[in-house]
PDB file as gemmi writes it, atoms N, CA and C in Angstrom:
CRYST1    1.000    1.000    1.000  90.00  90.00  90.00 P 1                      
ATOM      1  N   UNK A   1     -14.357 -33.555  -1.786  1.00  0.00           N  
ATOM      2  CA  UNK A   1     -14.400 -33.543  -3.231  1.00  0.00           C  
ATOM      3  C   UNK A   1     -15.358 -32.461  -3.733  1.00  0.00           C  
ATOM      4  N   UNK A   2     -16.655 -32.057  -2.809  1.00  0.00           N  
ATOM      5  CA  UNK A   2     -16.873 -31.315  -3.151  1.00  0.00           C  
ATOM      6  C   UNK A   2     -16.658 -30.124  -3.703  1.00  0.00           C  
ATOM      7  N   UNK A   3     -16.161 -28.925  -2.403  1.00  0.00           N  
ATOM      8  CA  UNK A   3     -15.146 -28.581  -1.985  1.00  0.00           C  
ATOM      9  C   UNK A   3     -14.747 -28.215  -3.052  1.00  0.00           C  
ATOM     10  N   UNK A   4     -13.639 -29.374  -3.681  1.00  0.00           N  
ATOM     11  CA  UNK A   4     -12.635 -28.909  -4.829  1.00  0.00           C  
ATOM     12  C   UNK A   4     -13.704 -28.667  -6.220  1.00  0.00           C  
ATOM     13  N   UNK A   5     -14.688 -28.805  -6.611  1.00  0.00           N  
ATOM     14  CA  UNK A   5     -15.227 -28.694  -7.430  1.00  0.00           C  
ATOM     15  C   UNK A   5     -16.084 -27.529  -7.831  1.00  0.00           C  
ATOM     16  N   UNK A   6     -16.122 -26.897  -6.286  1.00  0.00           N  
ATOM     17  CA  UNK A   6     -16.182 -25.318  -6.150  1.00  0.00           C  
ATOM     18  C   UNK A   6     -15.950 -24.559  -6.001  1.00  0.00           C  
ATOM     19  N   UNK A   7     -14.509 -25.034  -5.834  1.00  0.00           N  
ATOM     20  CA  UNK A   7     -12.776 -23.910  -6.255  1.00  0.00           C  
ATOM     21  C   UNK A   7     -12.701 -23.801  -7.445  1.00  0.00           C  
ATOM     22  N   UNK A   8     -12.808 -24.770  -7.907  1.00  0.00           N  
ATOM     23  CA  UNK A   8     -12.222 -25.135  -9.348  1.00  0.00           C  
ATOM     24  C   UNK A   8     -13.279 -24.405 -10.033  1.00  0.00           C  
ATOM     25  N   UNK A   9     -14.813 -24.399 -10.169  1.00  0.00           N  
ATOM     26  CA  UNK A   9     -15.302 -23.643 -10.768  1.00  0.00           C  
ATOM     27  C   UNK A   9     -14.971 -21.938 -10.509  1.00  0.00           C  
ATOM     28  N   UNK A  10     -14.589 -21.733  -9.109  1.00  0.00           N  
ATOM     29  CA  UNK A  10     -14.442 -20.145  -8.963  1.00  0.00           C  
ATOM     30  C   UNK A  10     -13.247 -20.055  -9.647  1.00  0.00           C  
ATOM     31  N   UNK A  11     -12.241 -20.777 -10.111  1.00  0.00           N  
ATOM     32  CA  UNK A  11     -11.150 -20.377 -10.414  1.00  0.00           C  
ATOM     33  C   UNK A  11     -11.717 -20.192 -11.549  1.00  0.00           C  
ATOM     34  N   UNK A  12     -12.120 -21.190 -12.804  1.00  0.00           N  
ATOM     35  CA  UNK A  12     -12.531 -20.634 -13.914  1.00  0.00           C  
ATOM     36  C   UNK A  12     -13.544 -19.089 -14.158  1.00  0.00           C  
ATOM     37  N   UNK A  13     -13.817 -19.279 -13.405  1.00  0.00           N  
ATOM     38  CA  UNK A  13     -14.807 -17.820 -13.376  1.00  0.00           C  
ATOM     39  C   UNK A  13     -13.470 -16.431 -13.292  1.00  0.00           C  
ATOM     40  N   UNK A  14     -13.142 -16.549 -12.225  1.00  0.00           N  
ATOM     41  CA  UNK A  14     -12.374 -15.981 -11.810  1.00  0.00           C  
ATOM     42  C   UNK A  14     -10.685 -14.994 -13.432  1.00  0.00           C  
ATOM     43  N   UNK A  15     -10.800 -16.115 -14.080  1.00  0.00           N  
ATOM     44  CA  UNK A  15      -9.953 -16.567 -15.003  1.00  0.00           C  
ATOM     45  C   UNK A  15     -10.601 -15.816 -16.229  1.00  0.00           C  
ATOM     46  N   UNK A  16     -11.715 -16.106 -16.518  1.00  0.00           N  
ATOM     47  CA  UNK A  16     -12.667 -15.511 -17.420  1.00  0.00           C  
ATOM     48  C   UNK A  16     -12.854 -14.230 -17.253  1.00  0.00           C  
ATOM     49  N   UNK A  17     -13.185 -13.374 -15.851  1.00  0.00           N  
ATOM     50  CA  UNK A  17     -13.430 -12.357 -15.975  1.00  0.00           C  
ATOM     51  C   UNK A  17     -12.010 -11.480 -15.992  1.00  0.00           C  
ATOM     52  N   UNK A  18     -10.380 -12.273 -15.892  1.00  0.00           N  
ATOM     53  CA  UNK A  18      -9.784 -11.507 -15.711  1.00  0.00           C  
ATOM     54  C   UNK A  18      -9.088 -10.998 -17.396  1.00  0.00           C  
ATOM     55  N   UNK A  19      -9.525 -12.358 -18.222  1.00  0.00           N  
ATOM     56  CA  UNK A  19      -8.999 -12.267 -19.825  1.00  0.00           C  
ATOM     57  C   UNK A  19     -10.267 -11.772 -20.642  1.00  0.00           C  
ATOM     58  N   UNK A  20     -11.247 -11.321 -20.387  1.00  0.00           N  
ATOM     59  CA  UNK A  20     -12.110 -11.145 -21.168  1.00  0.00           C  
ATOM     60  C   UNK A  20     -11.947  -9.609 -21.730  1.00  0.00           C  
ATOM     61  N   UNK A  21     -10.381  -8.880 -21.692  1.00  0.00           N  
ATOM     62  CA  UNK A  21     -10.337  -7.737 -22.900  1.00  0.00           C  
ATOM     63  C   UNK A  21      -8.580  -8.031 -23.069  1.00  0.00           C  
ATOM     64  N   UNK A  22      -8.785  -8.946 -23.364  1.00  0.00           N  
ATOM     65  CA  UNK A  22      -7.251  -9.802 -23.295  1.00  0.00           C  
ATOM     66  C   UNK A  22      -7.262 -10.616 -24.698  1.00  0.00           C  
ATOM     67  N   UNK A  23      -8.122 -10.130 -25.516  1.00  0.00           N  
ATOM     68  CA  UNK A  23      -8.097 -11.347 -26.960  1.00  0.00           C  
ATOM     69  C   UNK A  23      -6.880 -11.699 -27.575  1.00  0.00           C  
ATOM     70  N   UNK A  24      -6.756 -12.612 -27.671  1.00  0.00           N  
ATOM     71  CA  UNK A  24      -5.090 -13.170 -28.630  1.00  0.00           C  
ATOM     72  C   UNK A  24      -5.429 -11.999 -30.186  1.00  0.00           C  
ATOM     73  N   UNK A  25      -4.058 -11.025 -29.852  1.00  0.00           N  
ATOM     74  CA  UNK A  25      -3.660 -10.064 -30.646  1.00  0.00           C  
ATOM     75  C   UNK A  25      -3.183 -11.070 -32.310  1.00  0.00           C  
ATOM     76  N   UNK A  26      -3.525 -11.168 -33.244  1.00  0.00           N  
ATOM     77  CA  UNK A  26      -2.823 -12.118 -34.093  1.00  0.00           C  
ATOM     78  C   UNK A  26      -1.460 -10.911 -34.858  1.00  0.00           C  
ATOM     79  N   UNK A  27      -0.496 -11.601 -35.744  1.00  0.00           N  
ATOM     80  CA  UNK A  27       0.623 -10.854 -35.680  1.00  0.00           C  
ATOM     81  C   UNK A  27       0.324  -9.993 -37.139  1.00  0.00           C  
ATOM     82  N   UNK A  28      -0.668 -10.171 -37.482  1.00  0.00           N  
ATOM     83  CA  UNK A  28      -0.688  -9.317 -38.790  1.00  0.00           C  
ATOM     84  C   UNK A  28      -1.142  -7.440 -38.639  1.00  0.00           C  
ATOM     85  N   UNK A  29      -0.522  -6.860 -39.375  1.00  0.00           N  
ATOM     86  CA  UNK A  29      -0.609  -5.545 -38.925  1.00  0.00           C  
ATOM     87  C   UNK A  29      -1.449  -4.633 -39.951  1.00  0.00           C  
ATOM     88  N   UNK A  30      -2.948  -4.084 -39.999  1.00  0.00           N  
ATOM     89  CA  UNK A  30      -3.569  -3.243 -40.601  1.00  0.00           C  
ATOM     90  C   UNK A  30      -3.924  -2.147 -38.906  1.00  0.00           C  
ATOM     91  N   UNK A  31      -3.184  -1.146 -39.381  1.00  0.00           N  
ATOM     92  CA  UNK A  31      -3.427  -0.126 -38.295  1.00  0.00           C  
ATOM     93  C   UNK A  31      -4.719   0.762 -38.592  1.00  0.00           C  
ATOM     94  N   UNK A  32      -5.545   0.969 -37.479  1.00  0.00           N  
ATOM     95  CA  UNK A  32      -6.700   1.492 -37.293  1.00  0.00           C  
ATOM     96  C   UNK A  32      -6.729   2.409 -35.825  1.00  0.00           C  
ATOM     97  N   UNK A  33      -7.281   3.112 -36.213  1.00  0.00           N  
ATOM     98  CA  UNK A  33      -7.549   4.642 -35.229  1.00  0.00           C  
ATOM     99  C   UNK A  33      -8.784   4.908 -34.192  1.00  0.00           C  
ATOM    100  N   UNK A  34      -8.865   4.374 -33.338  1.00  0.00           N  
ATOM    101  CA  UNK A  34      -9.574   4.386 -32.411  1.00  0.00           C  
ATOM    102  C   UNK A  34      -9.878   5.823 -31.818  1.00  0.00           C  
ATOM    103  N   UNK A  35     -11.423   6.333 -31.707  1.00  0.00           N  
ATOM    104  CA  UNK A  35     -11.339   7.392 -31.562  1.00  0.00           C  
ATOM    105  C   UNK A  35     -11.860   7.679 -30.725  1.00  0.00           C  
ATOM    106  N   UNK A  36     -11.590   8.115 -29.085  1.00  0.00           N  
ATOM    107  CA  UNK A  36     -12.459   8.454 -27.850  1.00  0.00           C  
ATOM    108  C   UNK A  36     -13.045  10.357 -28.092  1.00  0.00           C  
ATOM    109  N   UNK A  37     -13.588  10.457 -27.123  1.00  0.00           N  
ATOM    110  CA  UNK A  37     -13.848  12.164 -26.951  1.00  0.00           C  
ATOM    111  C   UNK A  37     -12.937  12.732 -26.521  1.00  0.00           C  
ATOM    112  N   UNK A  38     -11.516  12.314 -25.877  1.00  0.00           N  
ATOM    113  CA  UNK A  38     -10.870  13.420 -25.458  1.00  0.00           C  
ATOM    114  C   UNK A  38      -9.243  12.741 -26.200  1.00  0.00           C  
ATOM    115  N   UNK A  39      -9.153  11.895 -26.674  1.00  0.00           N  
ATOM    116  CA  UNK A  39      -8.023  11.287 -27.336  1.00  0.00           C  
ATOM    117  C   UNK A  39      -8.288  10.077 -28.566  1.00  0.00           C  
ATOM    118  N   UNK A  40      -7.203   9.875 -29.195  1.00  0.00           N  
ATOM    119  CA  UNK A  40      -7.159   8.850 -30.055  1.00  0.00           C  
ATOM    120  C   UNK A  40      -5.865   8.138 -29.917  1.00  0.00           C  
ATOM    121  N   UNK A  41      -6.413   6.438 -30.275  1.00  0.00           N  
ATOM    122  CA  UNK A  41      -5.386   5.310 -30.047  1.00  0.00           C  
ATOM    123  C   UNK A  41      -4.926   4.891 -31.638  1.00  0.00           C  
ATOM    124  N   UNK A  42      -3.695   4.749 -31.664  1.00  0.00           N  
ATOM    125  CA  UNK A  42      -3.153   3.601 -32.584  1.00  0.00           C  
ATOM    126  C   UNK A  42      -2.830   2.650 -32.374  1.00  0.00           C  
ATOM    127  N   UNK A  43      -3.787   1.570 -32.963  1.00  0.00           N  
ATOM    128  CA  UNK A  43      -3.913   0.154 -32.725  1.00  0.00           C  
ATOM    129  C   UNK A  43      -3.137  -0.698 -33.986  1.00  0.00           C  
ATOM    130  N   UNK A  44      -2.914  -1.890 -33.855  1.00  0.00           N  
ATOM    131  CA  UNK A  44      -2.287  -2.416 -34.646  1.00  0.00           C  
ATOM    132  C   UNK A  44      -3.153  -3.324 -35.895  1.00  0.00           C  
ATOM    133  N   UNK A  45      -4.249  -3.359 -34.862  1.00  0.00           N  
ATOM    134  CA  UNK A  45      -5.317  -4.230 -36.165  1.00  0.00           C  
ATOM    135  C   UNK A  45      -6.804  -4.365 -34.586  1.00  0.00           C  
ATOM    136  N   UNK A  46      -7.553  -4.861 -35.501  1.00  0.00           N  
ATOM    137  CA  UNK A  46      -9.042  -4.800 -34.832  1.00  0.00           C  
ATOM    138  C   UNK A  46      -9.419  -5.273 -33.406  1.00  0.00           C  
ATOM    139  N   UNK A  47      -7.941  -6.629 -33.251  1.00  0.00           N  
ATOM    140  CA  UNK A  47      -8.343  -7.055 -32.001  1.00  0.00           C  
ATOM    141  C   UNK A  47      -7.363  -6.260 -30.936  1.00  0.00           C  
ATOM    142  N   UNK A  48      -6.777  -5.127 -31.528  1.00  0.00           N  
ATOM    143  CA  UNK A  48      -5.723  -4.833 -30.088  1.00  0.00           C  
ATOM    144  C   UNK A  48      -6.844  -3.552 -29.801  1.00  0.00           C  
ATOM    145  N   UNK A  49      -7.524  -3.300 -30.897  1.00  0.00           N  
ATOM    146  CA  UNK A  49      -8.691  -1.979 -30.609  1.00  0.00           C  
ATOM    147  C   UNK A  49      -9.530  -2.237 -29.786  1.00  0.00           C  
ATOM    148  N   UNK A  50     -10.249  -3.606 -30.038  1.00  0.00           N  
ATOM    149  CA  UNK A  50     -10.854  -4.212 -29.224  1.00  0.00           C  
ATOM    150  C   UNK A  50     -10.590  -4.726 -27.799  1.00  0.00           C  
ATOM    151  N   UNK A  51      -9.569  -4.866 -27.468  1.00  0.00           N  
ATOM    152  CA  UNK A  51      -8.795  -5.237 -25.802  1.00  0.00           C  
ATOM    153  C   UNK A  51      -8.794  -3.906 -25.376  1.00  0.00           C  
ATOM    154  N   UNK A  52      -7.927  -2.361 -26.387  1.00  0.00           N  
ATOM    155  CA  UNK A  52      -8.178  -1.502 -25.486  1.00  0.00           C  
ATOM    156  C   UNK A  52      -9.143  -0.904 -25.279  1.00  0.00           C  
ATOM    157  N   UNK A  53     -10.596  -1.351 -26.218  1.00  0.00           N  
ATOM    158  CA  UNK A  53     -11.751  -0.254 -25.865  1.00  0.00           C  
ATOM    159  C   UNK A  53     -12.376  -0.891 -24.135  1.00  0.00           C  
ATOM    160  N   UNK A  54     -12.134  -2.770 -24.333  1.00  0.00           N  
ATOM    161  CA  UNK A  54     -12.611  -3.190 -23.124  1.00  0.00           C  
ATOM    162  C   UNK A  54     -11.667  -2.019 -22.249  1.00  0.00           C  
ATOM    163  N   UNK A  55     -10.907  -2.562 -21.909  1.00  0.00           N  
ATOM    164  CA  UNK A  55      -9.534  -2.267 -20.538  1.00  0.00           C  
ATOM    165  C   UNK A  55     -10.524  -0.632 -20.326  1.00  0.00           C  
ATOM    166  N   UNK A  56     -10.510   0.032 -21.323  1.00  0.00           N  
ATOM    167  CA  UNK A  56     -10.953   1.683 -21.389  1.00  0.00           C  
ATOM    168  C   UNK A  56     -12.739   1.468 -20.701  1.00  0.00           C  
ATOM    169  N   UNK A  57     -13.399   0.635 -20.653  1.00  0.00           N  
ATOM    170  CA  UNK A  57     -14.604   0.290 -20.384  1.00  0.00           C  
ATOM    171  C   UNK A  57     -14.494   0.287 -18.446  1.00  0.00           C  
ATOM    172  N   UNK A  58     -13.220  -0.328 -18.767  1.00  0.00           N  
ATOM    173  CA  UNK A  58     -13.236  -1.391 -17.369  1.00  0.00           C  
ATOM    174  C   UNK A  58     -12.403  -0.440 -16.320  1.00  0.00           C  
ATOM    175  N   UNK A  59     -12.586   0.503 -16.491  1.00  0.00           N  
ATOM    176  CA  UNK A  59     -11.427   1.729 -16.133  1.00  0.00           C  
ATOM    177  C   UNK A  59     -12.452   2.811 -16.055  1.00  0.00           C  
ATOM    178  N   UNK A  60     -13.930   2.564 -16.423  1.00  0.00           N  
ATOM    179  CA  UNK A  60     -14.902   3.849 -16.083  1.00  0.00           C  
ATOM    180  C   UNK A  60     -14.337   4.559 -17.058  1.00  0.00           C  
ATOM    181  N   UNK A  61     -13.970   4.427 -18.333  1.00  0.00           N  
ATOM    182  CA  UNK A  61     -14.040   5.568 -19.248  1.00  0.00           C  
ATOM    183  C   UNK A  61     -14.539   5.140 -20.758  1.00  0.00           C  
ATOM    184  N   UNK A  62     -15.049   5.896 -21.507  1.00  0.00           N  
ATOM    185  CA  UNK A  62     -15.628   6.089 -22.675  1.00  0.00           C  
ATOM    186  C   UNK A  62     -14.861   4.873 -23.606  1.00  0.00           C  
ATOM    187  N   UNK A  63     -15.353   3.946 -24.283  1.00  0.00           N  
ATOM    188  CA  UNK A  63     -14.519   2.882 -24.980  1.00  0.00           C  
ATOM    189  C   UNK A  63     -14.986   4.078 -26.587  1.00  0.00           C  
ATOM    190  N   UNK A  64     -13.973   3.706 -27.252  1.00  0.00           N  
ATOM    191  CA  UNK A  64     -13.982   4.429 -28.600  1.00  0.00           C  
ATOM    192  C   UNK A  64     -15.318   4.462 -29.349  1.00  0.00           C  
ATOM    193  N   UNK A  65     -15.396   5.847 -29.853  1.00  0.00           N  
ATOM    194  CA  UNK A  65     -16.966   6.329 -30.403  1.00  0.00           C  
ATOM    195  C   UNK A  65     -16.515   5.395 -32.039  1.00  0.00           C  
ATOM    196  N   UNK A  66     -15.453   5.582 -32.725  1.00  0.00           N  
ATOM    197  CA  UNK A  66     -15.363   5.360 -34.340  1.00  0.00           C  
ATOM    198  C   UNK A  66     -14.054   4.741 -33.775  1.00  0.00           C  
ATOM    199  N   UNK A  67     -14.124   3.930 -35.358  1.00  0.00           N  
ATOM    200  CA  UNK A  67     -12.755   3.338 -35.591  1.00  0.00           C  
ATOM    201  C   UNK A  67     -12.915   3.668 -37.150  1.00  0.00           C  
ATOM    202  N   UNK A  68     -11.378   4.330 -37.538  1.00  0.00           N  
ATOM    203  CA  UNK A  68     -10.689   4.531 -38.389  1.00  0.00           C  
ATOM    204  C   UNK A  68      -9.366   3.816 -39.246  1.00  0.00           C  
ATOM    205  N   UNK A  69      -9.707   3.604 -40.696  1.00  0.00           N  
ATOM    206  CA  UNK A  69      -8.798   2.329 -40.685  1.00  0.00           C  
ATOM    207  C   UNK A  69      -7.509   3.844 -40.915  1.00  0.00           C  
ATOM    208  N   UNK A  70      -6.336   3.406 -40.852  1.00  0.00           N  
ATOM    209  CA  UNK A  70      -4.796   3.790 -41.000  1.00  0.00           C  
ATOM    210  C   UNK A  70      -4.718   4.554 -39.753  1.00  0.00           C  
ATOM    211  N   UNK A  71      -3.428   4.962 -39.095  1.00  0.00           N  
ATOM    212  CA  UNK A  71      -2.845   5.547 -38.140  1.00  0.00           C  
ATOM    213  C   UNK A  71      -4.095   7.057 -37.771  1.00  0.00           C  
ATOM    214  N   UNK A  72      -3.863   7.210 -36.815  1.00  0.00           N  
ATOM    215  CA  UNK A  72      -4.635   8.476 -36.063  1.00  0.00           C  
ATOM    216  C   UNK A  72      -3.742   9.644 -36.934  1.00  0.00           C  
ATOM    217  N   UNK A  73      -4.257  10.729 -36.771  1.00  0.00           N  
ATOM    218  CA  UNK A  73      -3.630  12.132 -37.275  1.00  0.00           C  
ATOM    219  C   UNK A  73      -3.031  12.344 -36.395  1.00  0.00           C  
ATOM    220  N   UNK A  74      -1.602  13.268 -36.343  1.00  0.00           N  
ATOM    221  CA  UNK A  74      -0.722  13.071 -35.035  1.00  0.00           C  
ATOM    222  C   UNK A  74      -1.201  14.283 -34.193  1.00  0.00           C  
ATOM    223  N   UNK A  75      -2.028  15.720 -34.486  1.00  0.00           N  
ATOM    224  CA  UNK A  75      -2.058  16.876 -33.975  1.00  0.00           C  
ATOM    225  C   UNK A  75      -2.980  16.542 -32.988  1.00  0.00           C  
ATOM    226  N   UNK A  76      -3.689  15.052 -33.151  1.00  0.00           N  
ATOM    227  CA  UNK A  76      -4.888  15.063 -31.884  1.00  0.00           C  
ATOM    228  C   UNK A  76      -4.007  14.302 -30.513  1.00  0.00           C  
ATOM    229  N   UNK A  77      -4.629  14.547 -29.241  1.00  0.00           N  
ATOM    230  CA  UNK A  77      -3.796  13.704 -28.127  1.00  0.00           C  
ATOM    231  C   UNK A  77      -3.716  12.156 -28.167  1.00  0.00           C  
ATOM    232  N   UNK A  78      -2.669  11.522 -28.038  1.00  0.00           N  
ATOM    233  CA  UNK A  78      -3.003  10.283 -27.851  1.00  0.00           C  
ATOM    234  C   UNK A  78      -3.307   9.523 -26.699  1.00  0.00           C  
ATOM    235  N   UNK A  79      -4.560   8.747 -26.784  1.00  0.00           N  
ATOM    236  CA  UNK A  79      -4.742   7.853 -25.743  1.00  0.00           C  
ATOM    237  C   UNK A  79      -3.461   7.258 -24.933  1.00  0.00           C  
ATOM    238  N   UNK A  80      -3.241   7.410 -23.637  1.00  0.00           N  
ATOM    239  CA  UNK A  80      -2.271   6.216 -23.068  1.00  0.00           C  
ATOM    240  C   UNK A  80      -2.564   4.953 -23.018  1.00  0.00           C  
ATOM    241  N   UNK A  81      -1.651   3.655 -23.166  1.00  0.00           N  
ATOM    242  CA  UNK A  81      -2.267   2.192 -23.518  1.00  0.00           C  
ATOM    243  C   UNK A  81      -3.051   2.083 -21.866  1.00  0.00           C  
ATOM    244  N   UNK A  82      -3.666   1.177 -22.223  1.00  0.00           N  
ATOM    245  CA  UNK A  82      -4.276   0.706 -20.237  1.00  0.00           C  
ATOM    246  C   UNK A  82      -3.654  -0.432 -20.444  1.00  0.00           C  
ATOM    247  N   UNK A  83      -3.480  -0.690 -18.667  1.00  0.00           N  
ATOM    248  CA  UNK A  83      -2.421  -2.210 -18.588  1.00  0.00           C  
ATOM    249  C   UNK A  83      -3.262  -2.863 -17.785  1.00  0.00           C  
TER     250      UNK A  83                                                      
END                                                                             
């Protein structure tokens, strides 16, 4: 019984560190412009900016310097999503 009670905690751990740039996206849409040093993202609203600055963290690269509310300008590169 032990045992299972210290699986079960590694699983929660385990679980936590794998959703923690995973926030529930809600369906409403104010687009904002995420802006790194060598690209910019179009996000759909604050929390999908927020999942990709983690993922971009968690990937050894620069999470966004500014956020901009409406769509990015199109002449700059765009970020690729991280999965």
């Amino acid at each position: 019984m032990k045992n299972f009670g210290i699986v079960l905690i590694l699983v929660f751990l385990v679980l936590e560190i794998q959703g923690k740039c995973d926030l529930p996206i809600p369906e409403y849409i104010h687009p904002l412009c995420g802006i790194a040093r060598e690209c910019v993202f179009d996000g759909g609203n604050i929390e999908d900016i927020k999942n990709e600055s983690c993922r971009r963290r968690e990937q050894g690269k620069a999470p966004f310097l500014r956020i901009e509310n409406g769509y990015c300008e199109e002449e700059h590169t765009q970020c690729p999503r991280s999965n």
